[in-house]
N, C-alpha and C positions, 0 to 999 in steps of 0.2 A: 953645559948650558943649553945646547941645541936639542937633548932630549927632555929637561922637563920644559922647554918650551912646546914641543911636539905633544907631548904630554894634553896639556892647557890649550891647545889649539881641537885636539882630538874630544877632548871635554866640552869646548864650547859648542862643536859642530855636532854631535850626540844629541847634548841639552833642545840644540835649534831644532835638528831633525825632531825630535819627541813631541816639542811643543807644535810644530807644525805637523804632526800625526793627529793631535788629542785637537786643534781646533779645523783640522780636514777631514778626519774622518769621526772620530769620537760625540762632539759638540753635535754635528747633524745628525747622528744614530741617534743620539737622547731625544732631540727637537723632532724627529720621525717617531720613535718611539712613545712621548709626547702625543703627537696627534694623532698616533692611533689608538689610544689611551681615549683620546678626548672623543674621539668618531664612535667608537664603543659603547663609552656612558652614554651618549647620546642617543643612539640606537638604543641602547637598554631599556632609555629614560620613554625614548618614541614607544618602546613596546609596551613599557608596564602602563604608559599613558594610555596606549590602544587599548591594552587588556580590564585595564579598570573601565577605559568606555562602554566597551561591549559587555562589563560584569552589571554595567547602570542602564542598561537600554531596557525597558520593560514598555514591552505594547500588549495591549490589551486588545483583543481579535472578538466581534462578536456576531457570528453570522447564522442569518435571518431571511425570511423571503416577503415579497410583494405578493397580496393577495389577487388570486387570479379575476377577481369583479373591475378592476380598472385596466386589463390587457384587453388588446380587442379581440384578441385568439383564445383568450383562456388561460394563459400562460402563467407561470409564477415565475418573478424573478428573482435571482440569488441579490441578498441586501449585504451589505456588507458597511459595520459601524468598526472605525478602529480609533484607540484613545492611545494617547505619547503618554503614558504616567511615568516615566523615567526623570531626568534632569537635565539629559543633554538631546539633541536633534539628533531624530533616526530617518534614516534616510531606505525605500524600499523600491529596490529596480523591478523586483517582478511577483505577482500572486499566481501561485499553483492549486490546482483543484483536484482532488484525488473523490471519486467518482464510483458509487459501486455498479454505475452504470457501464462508461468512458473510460473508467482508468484517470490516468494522470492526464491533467492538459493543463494549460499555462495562461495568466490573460496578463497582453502589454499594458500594464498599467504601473506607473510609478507616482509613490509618494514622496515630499519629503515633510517630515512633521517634526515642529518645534515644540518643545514640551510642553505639555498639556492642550496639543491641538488634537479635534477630534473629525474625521472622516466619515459621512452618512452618506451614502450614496449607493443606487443599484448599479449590479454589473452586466454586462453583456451574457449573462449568462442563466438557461433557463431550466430549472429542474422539475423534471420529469416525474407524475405517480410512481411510487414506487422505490425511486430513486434518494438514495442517503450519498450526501455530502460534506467533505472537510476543508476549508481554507490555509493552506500553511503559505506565510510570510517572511521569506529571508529578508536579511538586511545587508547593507555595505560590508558591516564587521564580521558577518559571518554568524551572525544567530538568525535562528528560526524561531516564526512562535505559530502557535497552532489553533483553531477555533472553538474547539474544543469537541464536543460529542457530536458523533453526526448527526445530520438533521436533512429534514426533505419532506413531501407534502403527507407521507404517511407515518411520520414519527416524528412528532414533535416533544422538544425534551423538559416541557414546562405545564404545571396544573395551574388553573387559575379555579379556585373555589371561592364562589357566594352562597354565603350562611344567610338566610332567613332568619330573622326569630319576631316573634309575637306575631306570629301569623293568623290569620281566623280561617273557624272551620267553615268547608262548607264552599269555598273558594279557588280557583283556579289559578295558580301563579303561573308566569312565565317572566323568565330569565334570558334576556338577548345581550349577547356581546357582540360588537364590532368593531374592525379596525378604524380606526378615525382617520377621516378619508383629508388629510391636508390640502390647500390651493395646490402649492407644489406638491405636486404627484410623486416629484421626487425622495421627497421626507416621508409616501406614505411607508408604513411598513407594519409588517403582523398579519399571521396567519394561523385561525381559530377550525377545530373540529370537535366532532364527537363521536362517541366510540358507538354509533349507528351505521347502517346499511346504507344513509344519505352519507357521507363522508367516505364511500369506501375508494374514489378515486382521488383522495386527498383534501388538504383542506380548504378553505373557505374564507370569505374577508368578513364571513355575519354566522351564526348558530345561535339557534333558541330551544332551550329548555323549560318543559311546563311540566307542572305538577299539582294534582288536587288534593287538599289538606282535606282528607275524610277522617283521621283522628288523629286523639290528643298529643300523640307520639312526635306527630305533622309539623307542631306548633315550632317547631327549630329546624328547621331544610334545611339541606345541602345541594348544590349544586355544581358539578365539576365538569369544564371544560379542559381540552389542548390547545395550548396555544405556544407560537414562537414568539421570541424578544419581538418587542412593539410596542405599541399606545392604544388600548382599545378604550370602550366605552359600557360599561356596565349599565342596562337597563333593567327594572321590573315594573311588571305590570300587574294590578289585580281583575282578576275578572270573575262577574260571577258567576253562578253554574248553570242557574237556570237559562236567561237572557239578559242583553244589555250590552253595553260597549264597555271595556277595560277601561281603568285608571290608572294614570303612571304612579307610582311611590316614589315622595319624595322619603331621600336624598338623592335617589338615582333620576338622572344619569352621571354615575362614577367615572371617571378620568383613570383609567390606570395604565402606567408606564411599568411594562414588565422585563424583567431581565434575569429572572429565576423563577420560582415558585411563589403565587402571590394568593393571600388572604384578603376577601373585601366582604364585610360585614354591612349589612343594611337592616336598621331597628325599625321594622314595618309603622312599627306602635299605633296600630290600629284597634278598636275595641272587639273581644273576643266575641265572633258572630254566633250565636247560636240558631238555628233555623226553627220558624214553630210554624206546625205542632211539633213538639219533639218528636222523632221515630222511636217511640217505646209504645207496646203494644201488650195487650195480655189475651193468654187463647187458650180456650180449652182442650183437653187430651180426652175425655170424657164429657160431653157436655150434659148428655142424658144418662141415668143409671137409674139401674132396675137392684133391690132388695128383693132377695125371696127371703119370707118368715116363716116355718110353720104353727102348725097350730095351735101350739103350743107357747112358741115364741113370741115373746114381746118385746124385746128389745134388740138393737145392731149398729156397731159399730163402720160407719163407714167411713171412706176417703175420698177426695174430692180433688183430682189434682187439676192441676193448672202450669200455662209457662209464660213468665216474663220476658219478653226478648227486644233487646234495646239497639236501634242499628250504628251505623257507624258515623254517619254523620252527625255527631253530638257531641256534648261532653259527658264525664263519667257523673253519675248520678250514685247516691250515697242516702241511707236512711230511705230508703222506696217501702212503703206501708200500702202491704195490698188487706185489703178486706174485703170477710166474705159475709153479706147479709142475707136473711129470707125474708124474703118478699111476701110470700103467700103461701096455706099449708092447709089442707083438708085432711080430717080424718085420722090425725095423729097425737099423737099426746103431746110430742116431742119432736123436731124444736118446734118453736112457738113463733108466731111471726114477731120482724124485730130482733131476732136473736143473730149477734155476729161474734165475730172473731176476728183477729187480725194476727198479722205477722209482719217482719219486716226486715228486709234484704239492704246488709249493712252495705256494700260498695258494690254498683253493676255498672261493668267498663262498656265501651262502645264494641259492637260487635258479639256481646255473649249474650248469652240467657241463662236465667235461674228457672230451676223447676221447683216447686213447693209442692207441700198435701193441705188440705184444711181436714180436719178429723172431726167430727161431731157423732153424735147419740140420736138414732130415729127411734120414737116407741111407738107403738101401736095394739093398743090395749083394748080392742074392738073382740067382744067375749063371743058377737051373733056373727055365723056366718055371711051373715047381709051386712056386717057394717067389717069386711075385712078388709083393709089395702086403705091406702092413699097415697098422697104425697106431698112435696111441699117443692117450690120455686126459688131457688134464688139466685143468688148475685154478686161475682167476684169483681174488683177494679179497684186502681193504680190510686190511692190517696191522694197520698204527695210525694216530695221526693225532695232532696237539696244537692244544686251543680258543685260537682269537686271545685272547676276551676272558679265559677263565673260567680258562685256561692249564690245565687238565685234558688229561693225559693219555689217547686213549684206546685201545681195544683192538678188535679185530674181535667180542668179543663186544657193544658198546654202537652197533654200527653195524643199521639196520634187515633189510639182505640185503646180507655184504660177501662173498659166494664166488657164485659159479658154474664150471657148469664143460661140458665140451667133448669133443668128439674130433675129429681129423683124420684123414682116411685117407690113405694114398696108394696110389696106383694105376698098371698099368704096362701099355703096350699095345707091341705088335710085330703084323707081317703073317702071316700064313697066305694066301700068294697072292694074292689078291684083297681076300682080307677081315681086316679089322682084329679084335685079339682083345684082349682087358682082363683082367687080374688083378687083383680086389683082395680083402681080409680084413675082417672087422667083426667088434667083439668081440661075446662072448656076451651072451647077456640077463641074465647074474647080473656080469659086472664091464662090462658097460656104464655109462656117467657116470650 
């Protein structure tokens, strides 16, 4: 009896100690276990939450300078535009400046930006002729964003072209850009050059471009400036060639906000000017010629040449009818006064010349040597003519010199024994050409 009660006693006291094992030591290892479990996911959770922040942070860096006309030293300053396009608020303790002048330098400046807020303002800082600069921007999270291509008053990384079109000849354009100068001085921003020997210490807050439309090629200009991100102001001006004061062309003056490569088109839509007299002119290569006949000879083939030459200030002219008449003629069979010819020169652009021949038949059928030689007078000039562009009709009166004119002689020799003898005629001094 006294051992399975020892037994039973031994079994209760085992049981006791176990369970007083498994709820002193066991139950707190789980509940420890347990929250470190829980501190974990937590931290996991803290990080994937950080990591998708900083996968969402997108700033947008865009940096630009102050044109040196509103410092009172000359100075350009570093502009600096920055945009939150992200979805959550980035926050930036410090902007670094990497310099091909300086190297690296640093400016204490901090943002913080809620999304979709944008930052325009200049910085402390002033870039030098010569000098290309980069802005890179940490943040809290540990990204960088950067401004992108370097920039500075001798390389700027933006075209701004204005196209021309229906422009008239004959005319002076000039094309001014400027940065548009804001109350607040602070919003001003943009910086325009050109790729002349006036820009070569960097750019400028104004540039003007002129150009005279002497041909048809003219009538669509281009005009290409440098400029940095900014707000300028597209002007044109017509002016004419001779004298007079310019006229602005509406639509300008254009507004344009640049931030890349920008196209700005202005429709002149002015009527095509053409200037009179037209510069078309006709001139002789031979004015005067001499035939020799012998004595025998009664008839000669001669040529008559001439040149048309059209300048540049015009339009191209199309169907040009020159004709050649005689005026007056002693002593020949042939031609007759009255007698012409024409010819005509299908397209003559601005700047060329055409050269022609007129060909005709002289006879001189005079059998006594008293009645040997004569000649006859005549007379080459511009008819008409019809404009490619302006389709204008025109007339020898709107041409600058469309006549000249000439005489031929001919002349007749035979022997006298030894020696050769000549006949010829010349008109008087009152119906000479």
């Amino acid at each position: 009896m006294r051992r399975k009660s020892s037994s039973g006693v031994s079994a209760v006291v085992g049981t006791a100690i176990a369970v007083m094992i498994f709820f002193t030591v066991m139950i707190p290892m789980w509940l420890y276990l347990q929250q470190l479990q829980t501190l974990f996911m937590d931290e996991v959770s803290r990080r994937l939450q950080f990591e998708v922040e900083k996968l969402n942070e997108e700033l947008e860096i865009t940096l630009t300078m102050q044109p040196p006309d509103i410092n009172p030293f000359g100075r350009r300053s570093l502009y600096l535009i920055m945009m939150n396009k992200g979805p959550i608020e980035i926050t930036v303790p410090r902007l670094y400046i990497e310099s091909s002048r300086i190297g690296l330098s640093h400016l204490e400046e901090q943002y913080k930006l809620p999304p979709g807020a944008i930052i325009m303002q200049p910085l402390n800082y002033y870039v030098e002729p010569g000098e290309e600069v980069v802005l890179r921007s940490p943040t809290m999270r540990g990204n960088s964003f950067v401004s992108g291509n370097p920039i500075g008053p001798n390389k700027l990384p933006f075209l701004l072209i204005v196209q021309l079109s229906n422009v008239s000849l004959g005319y002076r354009y000039e094309v001014e850009v400027s940065v548009v100068s804001d109350v607040n001085i602070n919003m001003t921003r943009g910086c325009i050059s050109l790729r002349s020997e006036e820009f070569s210490t960097g750019c400028r807050g104004s540039a003007r471009s002129e150009r005279f439309v002497s041909r048809v090629e003219d009538l669509s200009d281009v005009f290409t400036f440098n400029i940095a991100p900014g707000v300028y102001e597209v002007r044109v001006n017509q002016c004419p060639y001779s004298s007079g004061s310019c006229a602005n062309i509406a639509p300008s003056p254009v507004r344009v906000e640049a931030n890349s490569h920008v196209v700005v088109h202005i429709d002149v839509r002015t009527n095509l000017g053409v200037p009179r007299p037209l510069p078309l002119q006709v001139s002789p290569l031979q004015q005067n010629q001499m035939v020799l006949l012998s004595e025998t000879d009664q008839e000669a083939n001669i040529t008559i040449p001439y040149i048309v030459t059209l300048g540049n200030i015009t339009e191209p002219l199309r169907n040009v009818v020159i004709q050649m008449e005689v005026l007056s003629m002693d002593n020949l069979t042939s031609p007759t006064v009255g007698f012409t010819l024409e010819q005509s020169v299908r397209l003559l652009s601005p700047g060329t010349s055409y050269i022609g021949l007129f060909t005709l038949e002289v006879s001189d059928t005079g059998n006594q040597k008293k009645d040997f030689g004569g000649y006859f007078v005549y007379r080459i000039r511009v008819v008409s003519a019809e404009g490619v562009i302006t389709r204008t009709s025109y007339s020898s009166l709107d041409f600058k010199i469309a006549e000249l004119s000439g005489v031929v002689y001919v002349c007749k020799w035979w022997l006298e024994g030894a020696n050769v003898r000549t006949s010829c005629r010349a008109p008087s001094a009152s119906g000479g050409p």
